[in-house]
C-alpha positions in Angstrom: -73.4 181.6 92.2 -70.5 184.4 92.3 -67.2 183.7 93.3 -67.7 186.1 96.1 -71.1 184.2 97.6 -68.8 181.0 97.6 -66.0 183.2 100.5 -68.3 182.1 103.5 -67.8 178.9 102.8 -64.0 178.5 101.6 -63.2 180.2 105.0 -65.4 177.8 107.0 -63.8 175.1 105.4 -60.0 177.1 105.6 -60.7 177.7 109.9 -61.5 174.1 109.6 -58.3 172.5 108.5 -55.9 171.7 111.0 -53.5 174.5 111.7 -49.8 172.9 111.4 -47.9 175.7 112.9 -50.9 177.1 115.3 -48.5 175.2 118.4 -45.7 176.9 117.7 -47.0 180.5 116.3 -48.8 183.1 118.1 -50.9 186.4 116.4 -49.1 188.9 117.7 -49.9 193.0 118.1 -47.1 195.3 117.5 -47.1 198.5 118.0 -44.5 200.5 115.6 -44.4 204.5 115.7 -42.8 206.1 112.5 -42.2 209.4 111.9 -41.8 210.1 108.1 -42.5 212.9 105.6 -45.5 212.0 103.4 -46.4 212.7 99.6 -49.3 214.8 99.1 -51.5 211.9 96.9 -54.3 214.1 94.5 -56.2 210.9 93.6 -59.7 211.4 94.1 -61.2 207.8 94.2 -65.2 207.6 94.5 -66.1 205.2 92.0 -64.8 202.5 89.3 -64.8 205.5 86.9 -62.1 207.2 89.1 -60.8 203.7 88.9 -60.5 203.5 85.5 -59.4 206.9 85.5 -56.1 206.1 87.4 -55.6 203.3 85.6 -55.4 205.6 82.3 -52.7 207.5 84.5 -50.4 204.7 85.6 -50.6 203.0 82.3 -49.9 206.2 80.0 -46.6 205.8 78.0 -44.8 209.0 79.7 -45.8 208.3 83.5 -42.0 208.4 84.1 -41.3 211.4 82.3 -40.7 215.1 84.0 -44.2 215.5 83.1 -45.6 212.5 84.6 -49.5 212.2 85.2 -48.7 210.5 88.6 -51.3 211.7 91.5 -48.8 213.8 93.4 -47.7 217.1 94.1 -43.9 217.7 93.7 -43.8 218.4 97.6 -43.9 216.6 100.5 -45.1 217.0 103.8 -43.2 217.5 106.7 -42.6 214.4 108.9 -45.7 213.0 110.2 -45.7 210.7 113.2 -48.0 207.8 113.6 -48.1 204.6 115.4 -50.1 202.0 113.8 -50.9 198.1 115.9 -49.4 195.7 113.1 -51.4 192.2 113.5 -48.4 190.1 113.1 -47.7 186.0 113.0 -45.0 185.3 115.2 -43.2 181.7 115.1 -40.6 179.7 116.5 -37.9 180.9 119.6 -35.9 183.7 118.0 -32.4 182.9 116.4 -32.1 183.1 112.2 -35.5 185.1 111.8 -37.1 185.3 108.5 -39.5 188.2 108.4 -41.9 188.3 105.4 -43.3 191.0 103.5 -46.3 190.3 101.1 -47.3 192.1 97.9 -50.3 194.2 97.0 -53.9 192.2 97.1 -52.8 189.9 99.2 -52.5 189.7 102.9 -49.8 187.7 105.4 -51.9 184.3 103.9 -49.5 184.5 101.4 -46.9 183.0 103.3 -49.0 180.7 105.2 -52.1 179.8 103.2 -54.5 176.9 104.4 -56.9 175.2 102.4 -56.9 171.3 101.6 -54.0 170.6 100.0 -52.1 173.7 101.2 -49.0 172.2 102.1 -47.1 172.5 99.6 -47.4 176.0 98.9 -46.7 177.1 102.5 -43.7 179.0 103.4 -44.6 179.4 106.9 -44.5 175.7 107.9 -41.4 175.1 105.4 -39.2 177.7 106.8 -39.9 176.3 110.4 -39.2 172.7 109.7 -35.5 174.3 108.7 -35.1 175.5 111.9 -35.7 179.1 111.6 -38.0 181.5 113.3 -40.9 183.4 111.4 -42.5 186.9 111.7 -45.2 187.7 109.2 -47.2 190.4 109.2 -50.1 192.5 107.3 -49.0 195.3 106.0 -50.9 198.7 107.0 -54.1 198.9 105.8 -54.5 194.9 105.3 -56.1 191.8 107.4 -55.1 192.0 110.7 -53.6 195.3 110.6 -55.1 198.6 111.3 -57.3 200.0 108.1 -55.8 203.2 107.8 -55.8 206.2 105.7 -55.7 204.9 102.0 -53.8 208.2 101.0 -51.7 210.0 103.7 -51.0 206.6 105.5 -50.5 203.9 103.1 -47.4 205.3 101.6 -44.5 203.0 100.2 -41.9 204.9 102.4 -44.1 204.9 105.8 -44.7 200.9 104.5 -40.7 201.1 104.6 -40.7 202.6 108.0 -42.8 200.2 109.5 -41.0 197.1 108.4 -37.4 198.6 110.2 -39.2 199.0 113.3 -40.5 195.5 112.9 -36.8 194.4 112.1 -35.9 196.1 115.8 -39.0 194.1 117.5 -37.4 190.8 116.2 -33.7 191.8 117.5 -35.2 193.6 120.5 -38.4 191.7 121.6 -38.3 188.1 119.6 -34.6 186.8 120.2 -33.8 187.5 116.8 -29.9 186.7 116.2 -29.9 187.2 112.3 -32.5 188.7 110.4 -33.6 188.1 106.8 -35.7 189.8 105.0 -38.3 188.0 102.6 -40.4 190.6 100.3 -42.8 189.8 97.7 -43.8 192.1 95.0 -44.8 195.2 96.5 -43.4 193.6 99.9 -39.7 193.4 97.6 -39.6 196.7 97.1 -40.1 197.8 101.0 -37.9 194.9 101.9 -35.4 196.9 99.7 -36.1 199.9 101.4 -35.6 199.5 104.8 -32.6 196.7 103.9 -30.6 200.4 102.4 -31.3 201.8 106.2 -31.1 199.5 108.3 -28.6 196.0 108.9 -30.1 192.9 108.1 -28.3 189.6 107.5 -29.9 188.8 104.2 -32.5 190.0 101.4 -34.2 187.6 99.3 -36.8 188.7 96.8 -39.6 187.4 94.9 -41.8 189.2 92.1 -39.1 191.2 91.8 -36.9 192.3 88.6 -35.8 196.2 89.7 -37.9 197.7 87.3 -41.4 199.5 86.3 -40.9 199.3 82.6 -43.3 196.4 82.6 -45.6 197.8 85.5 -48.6 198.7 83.1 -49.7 195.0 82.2 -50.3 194.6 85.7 -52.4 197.7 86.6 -54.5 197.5 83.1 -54.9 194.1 83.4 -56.3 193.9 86.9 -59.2 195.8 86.2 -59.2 198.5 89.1 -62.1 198.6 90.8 -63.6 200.0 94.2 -63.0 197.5 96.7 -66.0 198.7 99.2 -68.7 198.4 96.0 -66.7 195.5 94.2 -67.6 193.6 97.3 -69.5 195.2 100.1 -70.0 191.8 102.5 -65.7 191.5 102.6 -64.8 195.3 102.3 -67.9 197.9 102.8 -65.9 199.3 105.8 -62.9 200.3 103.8 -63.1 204.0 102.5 -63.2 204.2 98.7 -59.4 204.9 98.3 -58.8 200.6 98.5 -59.3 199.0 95.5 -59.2 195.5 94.2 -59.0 193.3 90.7 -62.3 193.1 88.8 -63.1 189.2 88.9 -61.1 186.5 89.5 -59.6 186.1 86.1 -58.0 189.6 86.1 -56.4 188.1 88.9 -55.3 185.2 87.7 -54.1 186.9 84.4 -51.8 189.2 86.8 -51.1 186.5 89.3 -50.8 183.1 87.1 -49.0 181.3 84.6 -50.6 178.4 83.0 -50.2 175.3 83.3 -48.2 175.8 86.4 -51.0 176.4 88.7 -54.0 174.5 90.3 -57.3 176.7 89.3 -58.4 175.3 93.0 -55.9 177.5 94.3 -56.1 180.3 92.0 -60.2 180.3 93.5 -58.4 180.4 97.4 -56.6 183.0 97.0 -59.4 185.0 95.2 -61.9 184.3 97.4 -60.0 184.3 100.8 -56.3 185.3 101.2 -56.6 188.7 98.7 -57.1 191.9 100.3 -57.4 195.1 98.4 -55.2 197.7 98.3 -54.8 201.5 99.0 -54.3 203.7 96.1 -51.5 205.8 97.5 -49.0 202.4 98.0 -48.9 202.9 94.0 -47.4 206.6 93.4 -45.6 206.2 96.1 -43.4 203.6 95.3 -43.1 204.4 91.6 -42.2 208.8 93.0 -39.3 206.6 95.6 -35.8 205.9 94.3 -34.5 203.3 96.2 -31.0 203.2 97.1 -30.0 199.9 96.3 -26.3 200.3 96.1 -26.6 200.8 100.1 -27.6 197.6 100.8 -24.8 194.8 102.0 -26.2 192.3 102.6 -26.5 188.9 100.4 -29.3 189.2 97.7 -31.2 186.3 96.4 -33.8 187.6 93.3 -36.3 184.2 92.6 -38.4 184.5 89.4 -41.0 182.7 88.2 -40.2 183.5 84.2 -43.9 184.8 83.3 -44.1 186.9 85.8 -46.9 190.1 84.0 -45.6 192.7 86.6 -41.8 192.2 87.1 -41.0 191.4 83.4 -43.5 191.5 81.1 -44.5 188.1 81.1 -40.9 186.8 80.2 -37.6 187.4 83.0 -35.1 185.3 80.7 -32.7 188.4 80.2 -34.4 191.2 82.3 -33.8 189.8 86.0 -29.9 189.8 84.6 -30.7 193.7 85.3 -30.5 193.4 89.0 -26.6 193.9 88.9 -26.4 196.7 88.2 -29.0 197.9 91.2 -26.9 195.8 94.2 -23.3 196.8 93.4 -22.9 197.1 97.2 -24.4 193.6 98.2 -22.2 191.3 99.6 -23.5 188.7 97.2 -25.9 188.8 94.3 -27.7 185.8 92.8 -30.6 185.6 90.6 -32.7 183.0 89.3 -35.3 183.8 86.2 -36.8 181.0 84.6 -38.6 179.0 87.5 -41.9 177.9 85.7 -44.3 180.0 87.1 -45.9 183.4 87.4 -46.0 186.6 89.7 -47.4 184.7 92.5 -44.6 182.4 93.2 -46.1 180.5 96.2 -48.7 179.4 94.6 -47.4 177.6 91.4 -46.6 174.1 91.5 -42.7 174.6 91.4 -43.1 176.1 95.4 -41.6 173.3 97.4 -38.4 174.0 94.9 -38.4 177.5 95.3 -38.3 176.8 99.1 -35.6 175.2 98.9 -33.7 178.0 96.8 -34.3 180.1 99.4 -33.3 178.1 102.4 -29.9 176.9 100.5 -28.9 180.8 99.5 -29.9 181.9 103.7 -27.7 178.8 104.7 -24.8 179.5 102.4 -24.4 183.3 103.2 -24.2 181.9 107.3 -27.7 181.6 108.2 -27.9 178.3 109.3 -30.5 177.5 112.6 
């Protein structure tokens, strides 16, 4: 039987399990309107050849010269304005808010996974029994989120956008009194965005190091494929632009570090909390300098040490990097050598990595 056969029945069993924080969250839908010029993505994506293809692209050794093979034209478009219905997870009674950003193939289960055995490795429930409030969300084009556009729409700086306007509904609409922003991978990078625009009251990132020099292991070794043909019974309404990792041990090669995972939950997150992605989030982000220096508040960088994307497998002595990106931040602290891999939550070192967090937040004043 394929991994994919076996998703009916890990989310039966997942809707199953008792929901810890269901009496104190609520799903929310939020509508944010942005209005933001767009890059005009040339990617053509029918197949897993056009896969590979783009994978050949944003692997090549000169993809950051002036010649770059990236999938966009020099120009951009004028600002565009669109509202997109974010399917949001709203928890707790406002105060210190934490508001959570997830990566690329994954969705807002990230931050609050549930399968047998789940506790451990959720954020969600550990950041309420601190005493702070929670808004996670799915990114555009993810979950519970409106499946948009997989070139004009899911852009890293309209991603940005959305997440400042969802920074305003927490001040505005959820009681917020201090906001921190929690990114992950991808979701570090538009936490770093919109933290250079707009006030928050602190920053703390995760699959993060500052840098794409090591960004190739990760695309090559996920396998690009088609998300809508890689798995038609999950994603056959998605337009051919989203694409996904080729089996579950691309994933795991991109995700994990061994020994310092369960398989068990390495199979989870395969089979039920990963969502594809859309191919413009990728040219985007790496065509976007990000003004880090514009960001004040106080900056926590937490890395598991072999983490493929951010380092190259090994952040002892490249995470050391990230001081010269926040020269403006009130304060900077980094920790590179927690023993896992890019997909921190899920390693067996979470519950300590929790804590990290919660310690920095309370340190630098946010304390429920």
């Amino acid at each position: 039987m394929h991994f994919h056969q076996l998703l009916p029945i890990f989310a039966a069993a997942a809707q199953a399990l008792p929901q810890s924080t269901s009496v104190r969250c609520r799903e929310v839908q939020i509508p944010i309107t942005v209005s933001t010029p767009r890059f005009i993505v040339t990617a053509d994506i029918h197949d897993d050849w056009d896969a590979a293809a783009l994978t050949l692209n944003l692997t090549r050794r000169d993809v950051t010269t002036s010649a770059d093979p990236l999938p966009i034209e020099a120009n951009m478009s004028e600002p565009v304005k669109s509202t997109y219905t974010v399917g949001a997870t709203l928890c707790g009674n406002g105060g210190p808010t934490l508001v959570l950003t997830h990566g690329i193939i994954e969705s807002k289960l990230y931050w609050n996974p549930k399968f047998l055995g789940s506790e451990k490795y959720n954020f969600v429930d550990a950041a309420l029994a601190q005493g702070y409030s929670v808004l996670s969300y799915d990114r555009i084009g993810v979950g519970s989120s409106p499946k948009v556009n997989s070139l004009t729409d899911a852009q890293f700086q309209v991603e940005v956008a959305v997440l400042e306007g969802l920074v305003n509904y927490a001040k505005t609409k959820a009681h917020a009194t201090q906001v921190a922003l929690i990114g992950h991978s991808y979701g570090s990078y538009i936490s770093s965005g919109a933290a250079s625009h707009v006030p928050v009251d602190g920053l703390v990132l995760t699959g993060f190091s500052g840098t794409f020099d090591y960004f190739a292991p990760f695309v090559a070794g996920a396998g690009l494929r088609v998300a809508k043909t890689q798995n038609p019974f999950r994603w056959g309404h998605l337009d051919s632009g989203y694409l996904t990792t080729s089996d579950l041990y691309a994933e795991t090669y991109v995700y994990y570090a061994e020994p310092h995972f369960e398989h068990t939950v390495a199979e989870y997150t395969f089979n039920v909390a990963s969502e594809p992605f859309a191919v413009g989030e990728l040219p985007s982000v790496l065509a976007t300098t990000v003004n880090y220096k514009d960001i004040k508040a106080p900056v926590l960088v937490l890395q598991g040490q072999f983490d493929v994307s951010a380092c190259g497998g090994n952040c002892v002595g490249v995470v050391n990097g990230t001081k010269e990106l926040f020269t403006g931040a009130k304060v900077l602290e980094y920790v590179d050598n927690l023993p896992a891999g890019h997909n921190l939550n899920f390693h067996k070192i979470a519950p300590q990595a929790f804590q990290k967090i919660f310690t920095f937040l309370k340190a630098q004043g946010l304390k429920p």
